[in-house]
C-alpha positions in Angstrom: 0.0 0.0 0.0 1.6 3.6 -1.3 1.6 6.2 1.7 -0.7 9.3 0.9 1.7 12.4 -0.5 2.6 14.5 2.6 1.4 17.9 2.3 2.4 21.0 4.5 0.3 22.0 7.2 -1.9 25.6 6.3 0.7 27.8 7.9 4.2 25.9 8.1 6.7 28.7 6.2 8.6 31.2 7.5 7.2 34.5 9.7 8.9 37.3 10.9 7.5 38.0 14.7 7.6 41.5 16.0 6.8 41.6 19.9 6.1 45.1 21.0 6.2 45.6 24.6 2.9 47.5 26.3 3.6 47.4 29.9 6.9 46.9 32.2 10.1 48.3 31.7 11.0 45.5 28.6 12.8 46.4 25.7 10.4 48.7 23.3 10.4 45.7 20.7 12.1 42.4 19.2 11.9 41.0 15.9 12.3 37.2 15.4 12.5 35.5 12.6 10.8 31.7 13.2 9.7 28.7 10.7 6.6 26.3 11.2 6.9 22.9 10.1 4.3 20.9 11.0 2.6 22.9 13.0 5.9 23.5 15.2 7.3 27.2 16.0 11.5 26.7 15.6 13.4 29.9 15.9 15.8 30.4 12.9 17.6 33.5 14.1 21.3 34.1 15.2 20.7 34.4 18.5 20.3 32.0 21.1 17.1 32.0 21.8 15.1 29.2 23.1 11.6 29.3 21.0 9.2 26.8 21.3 5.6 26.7 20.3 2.9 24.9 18.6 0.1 26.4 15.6 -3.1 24.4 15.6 -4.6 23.5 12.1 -7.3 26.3 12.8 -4.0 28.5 13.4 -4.0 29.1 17.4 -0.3 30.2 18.4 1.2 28.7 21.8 4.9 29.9 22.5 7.2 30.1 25.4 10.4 32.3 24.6 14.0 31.7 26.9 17.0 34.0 26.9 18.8 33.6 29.7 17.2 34.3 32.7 14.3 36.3 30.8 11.0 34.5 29.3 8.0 34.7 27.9 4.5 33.1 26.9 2.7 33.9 23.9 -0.7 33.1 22.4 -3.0 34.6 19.6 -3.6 33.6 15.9 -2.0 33.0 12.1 -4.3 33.6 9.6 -3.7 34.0 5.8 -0.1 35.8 6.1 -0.8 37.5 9.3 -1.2 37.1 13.0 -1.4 38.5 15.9 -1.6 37.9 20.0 -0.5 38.5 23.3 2.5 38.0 25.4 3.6 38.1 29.2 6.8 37.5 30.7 9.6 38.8 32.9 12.7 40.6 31.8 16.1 42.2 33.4 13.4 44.8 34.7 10.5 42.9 36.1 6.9 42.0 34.9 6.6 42.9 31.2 3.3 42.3 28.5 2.5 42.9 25.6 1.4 42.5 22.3 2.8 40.6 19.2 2.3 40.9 15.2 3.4 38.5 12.4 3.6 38.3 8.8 4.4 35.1 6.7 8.0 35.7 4.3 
């Protein structure tokens, strides 16, 4: 019996991911660059950065972000070639949240 051709999942590609910080003392903003494949969130950056999340068929977004002592969780929404959500976390400064924006490369 042949195996069915795979075919990618509805939002595996690349995204650039802009967090934008609302609240705290964080950083203004970050940009990350990130694939999906499969439905998982790998960061493809230079820095080391541990990024980890999952995109639902339907396109829900689930990330956790690690640099060093400073972290983050994400959630929101891919759809088309955009997305959007929110993030919360803690940084050098304290308690920091936000919002966060992507667009499909």
């Amino acid at each position: 019996m042949l195996a069915a051709p795979a075919h990618a999942a509805p939002h595996d590609g690349r995204w650039s991911v802009v967090v934008i910080t609302e609240k705290g003392s964080c950083d203004q903003a970050y940009r990350y660059e990130v694939a999906v494949n499969d439905g998982k969130v790998e960061y493809v950056g230079r820095e080391q950065v541990n990024f980890s999340g999952t995109v639902g068929a339907g396109g829900a977004v689930k990330v956790n972000i690690r640099l060093g002592e400073q972290g983050a969780t994400g959630s929101g929404k891919l759809s088309g070639s955009n997305g959007a959500g929110t993030w919360q976390g803690t940084g050098n400064s304290g308690s920091c949240a936000g919002r966060w924006e992507a667009e499909r490369r």
